[in-house]
Steps between C-alpha positions, in 0.01 A plus 500: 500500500513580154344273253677380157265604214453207202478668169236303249720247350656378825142475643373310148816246544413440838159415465481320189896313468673272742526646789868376704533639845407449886217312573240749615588668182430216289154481686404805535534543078331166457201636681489786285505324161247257633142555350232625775298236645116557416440593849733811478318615189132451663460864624720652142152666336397643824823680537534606146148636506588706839803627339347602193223703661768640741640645181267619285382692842819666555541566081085656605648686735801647399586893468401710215763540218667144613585305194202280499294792371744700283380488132769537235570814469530611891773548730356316844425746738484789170247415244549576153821530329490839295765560254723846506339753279 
């Protein structure tokens, strides 16, 4: 099955205009515009924490000459850019 791709305005007029169409439509984009209930946002810090540290230890862990630690001035992977004599 191939899938019909939504570019951004379509998705923006679909979940925050009138929304016309079958019924499971209409309620599937009503439960998306709703606001979370409490409850879904209890365990939000833990995950955000989790995902943070996940992060910075793969940023940590990453291969020398990776953008992360290329000062300007270097090519990744090449060090210092040296102009032509």
């Amino acid at each position: 099955m191939k899938g019909h791709r939504l570019d951004q305005e379509t998705a923006e007029r679909l979940l925050s205009g009138p929304v016309a169409g079958p019924g499971p439509l209409v309620a599937l984009l009503a439960a998306v515009r709703a606001a979370p209930h409490p409850a879904e946002l209890r365990g939000e810090p833990g995950a955000m924490s989790a995902f943070r540290a996940a992060r910075a230890d793969a940023l940590r862990s990453t291969s020398p000459g990776t953008a992360d630690d290329t000062r300007p001035g270097e090519i990744p992977g090449q060090g210092r850019i040296r102009p032509r004599t």
